[in-house]
C-alpha positions as CSV (number, residue, x, y, z in Angstrom):
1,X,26.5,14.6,-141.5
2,X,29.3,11.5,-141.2
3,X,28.3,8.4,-141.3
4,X,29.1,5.7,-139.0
5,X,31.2,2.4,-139.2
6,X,28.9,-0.3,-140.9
7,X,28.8,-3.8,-139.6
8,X,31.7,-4.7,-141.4
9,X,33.8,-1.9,-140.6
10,X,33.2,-2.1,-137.0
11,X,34.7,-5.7,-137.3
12,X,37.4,-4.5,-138.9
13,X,38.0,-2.0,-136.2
14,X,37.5,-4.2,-133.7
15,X,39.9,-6.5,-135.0
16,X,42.5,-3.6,-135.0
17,X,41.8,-3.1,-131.7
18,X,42.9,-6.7,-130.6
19,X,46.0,-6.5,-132.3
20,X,46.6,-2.7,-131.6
21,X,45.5,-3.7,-127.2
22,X,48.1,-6.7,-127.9
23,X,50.9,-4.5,-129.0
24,X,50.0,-1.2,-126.6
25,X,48.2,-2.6,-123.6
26,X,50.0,-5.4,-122.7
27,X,50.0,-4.4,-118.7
28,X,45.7,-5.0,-119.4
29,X,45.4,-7.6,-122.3
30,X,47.1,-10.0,-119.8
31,X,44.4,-10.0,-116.8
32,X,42.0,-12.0,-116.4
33,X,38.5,-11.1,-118.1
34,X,37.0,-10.8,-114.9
35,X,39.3,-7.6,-114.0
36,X,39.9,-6.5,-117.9
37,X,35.7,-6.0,-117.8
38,X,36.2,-4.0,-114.4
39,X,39.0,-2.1,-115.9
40,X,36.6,-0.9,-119.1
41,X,33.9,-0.2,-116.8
42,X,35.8,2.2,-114.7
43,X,37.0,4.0,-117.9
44,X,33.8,4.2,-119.3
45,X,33.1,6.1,-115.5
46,X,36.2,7.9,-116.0
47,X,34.6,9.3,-119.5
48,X,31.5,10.4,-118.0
49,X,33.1,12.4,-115.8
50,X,35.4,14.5,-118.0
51,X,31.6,14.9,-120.0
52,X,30.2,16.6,-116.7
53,X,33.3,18.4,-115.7
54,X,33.7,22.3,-115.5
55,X,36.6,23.3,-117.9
56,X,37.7,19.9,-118.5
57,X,41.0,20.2,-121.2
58,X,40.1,16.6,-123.2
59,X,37.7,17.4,-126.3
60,X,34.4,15.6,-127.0
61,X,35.7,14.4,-130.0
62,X,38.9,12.5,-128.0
63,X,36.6,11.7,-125.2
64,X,34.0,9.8,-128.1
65,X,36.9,8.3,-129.5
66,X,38.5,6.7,-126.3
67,X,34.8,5.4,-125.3
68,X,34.6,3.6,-128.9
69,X,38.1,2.2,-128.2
70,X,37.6,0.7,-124.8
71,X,34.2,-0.4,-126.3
72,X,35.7,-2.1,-128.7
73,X,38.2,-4.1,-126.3
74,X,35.1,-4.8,-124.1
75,X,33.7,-6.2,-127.0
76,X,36.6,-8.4,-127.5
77,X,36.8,-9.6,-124.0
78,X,33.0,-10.5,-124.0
79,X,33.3,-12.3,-127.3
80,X,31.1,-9.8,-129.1
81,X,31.1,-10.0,-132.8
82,X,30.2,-6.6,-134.0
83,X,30.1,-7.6,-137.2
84,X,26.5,-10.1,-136.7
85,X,25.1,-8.1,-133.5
86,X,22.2,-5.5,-134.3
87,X,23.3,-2.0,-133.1
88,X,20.4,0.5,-132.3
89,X,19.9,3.1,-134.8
90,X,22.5,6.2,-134.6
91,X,20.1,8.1,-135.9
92,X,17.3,6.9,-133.6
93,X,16.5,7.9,-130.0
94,X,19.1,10.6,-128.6
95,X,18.0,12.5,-125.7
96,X,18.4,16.2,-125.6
97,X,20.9,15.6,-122.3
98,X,23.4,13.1,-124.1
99,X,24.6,12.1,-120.8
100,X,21.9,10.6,-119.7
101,X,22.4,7.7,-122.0
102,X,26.0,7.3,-121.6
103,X,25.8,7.6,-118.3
104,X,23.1,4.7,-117.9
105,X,25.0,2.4,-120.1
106,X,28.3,2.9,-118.1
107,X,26.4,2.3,-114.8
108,X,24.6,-1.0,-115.8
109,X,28.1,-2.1,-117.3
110,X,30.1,-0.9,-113.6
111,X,26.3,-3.0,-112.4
112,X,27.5,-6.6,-114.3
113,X,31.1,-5.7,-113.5
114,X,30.3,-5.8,-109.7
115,X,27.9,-9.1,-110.4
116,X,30.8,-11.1,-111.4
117,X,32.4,-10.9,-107.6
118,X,29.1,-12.0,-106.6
119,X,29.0,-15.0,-108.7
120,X,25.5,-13.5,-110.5
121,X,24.7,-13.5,-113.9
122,X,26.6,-10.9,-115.4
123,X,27.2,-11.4,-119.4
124,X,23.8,-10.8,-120.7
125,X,24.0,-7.6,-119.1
126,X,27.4,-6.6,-119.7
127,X,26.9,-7.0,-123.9
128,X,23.7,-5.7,-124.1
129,X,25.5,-2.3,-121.8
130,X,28.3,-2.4,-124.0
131,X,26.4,-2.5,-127.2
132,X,24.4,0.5,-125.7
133,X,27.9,2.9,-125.0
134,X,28.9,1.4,-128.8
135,X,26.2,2.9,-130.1
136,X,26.2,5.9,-127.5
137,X,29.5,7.0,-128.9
138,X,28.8,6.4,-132.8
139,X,25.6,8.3,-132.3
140,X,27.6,11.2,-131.1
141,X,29.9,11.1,-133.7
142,X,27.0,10.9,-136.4
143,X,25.6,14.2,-134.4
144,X,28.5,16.3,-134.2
145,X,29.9,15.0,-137.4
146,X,32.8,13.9,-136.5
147,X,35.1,11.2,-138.5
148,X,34.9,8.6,-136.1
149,X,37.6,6.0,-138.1
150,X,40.2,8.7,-139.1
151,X,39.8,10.0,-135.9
152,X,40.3,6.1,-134.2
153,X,43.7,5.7,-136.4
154,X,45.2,9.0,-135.3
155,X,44.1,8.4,-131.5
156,X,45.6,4.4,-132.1
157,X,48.9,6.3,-133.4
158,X,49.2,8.3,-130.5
159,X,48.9,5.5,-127.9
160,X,51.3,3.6,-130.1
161,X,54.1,5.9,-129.4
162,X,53.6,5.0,-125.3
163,X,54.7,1.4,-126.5
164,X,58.2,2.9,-127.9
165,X,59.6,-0.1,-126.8
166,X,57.5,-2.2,-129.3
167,X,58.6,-2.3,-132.3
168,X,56.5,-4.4,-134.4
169,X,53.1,-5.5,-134.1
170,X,51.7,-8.9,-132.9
């Protein structure tokens, strides 16, 4: 079995992911936080759909990946160090319909998303939901064994080549 990214590693990574969203996802990096939150929450819908859908072409492996990506830009717009917070366990608590857990997460993150136009209290929830998808997705790697960091480099590589126009990075 794999193991995961350590606390140190996933600050690594998610420093790579602000200079990586900087260089690739200019067109999101520059909204406000506000809609940058709403714009991870709906991908994080988006990812449990193509979990639930008949014959859908994107792999669980890409579809693992993406979710630890966008968590990780989440986790920079929320101010999140990944390197002092206290995941759950990987190892610890996975329900036989791996859904299920994604699928809460993702809804109480679209819940804090929709909190902000209401002027509600929002952040506590929002972190604590992100954390939860974070460790959603490194659980999943862990369980199918998949190479979670090699597998975020190649999957970084191939959104870099959408930027062609960029040619360093920031």
């Amino acid at each position: 079995m794999v193991d995961v990214p350590g606390k140190n590693e996933l600050l690594t990574l998610q420093r790579e992911q602000f200079t990586h969203d900087r260089r690739n996802h200019s067109d999101v990096v520059f909204l406000g936080k506000a809609d940058r939150l709403k714009h991870y929450g709906l991908h994080f819908a988006k990812y449990v759909g193509r979990l639930v859908r008949a014959g859908e072409p994107i792999s669980l492996e890409r579809t693992v990946v993406d979710t630890v990506l966008v968590s990780l830009s989440a986790a920079n717009t929320l101010s999140q160090n990944l390197g002092t917070l206290q995941l759950p366990d990987p190892a610890a608590g996975y329900l036989a319909d791996r859904l299920v857990d994604l699928a809460d997460a993702a809804g109480r993150f679209a819940d804090a998303c929709e909190k902000i136009d209401h002027l509600e209290p929002f952040l506590e929830q929002a972190t604590q939901a992100n954390l939860d998808i974070l460790a959603w997705s490194l659980r999943t790697a862990r369980i199918e064994n998949f190479d979670i960091t090699g597998s975020i480099a190649q999957r970084r590589a191939q959104l870099g080549q959408r930027a062609f126009f960029a040619t360093q990075s920031i």
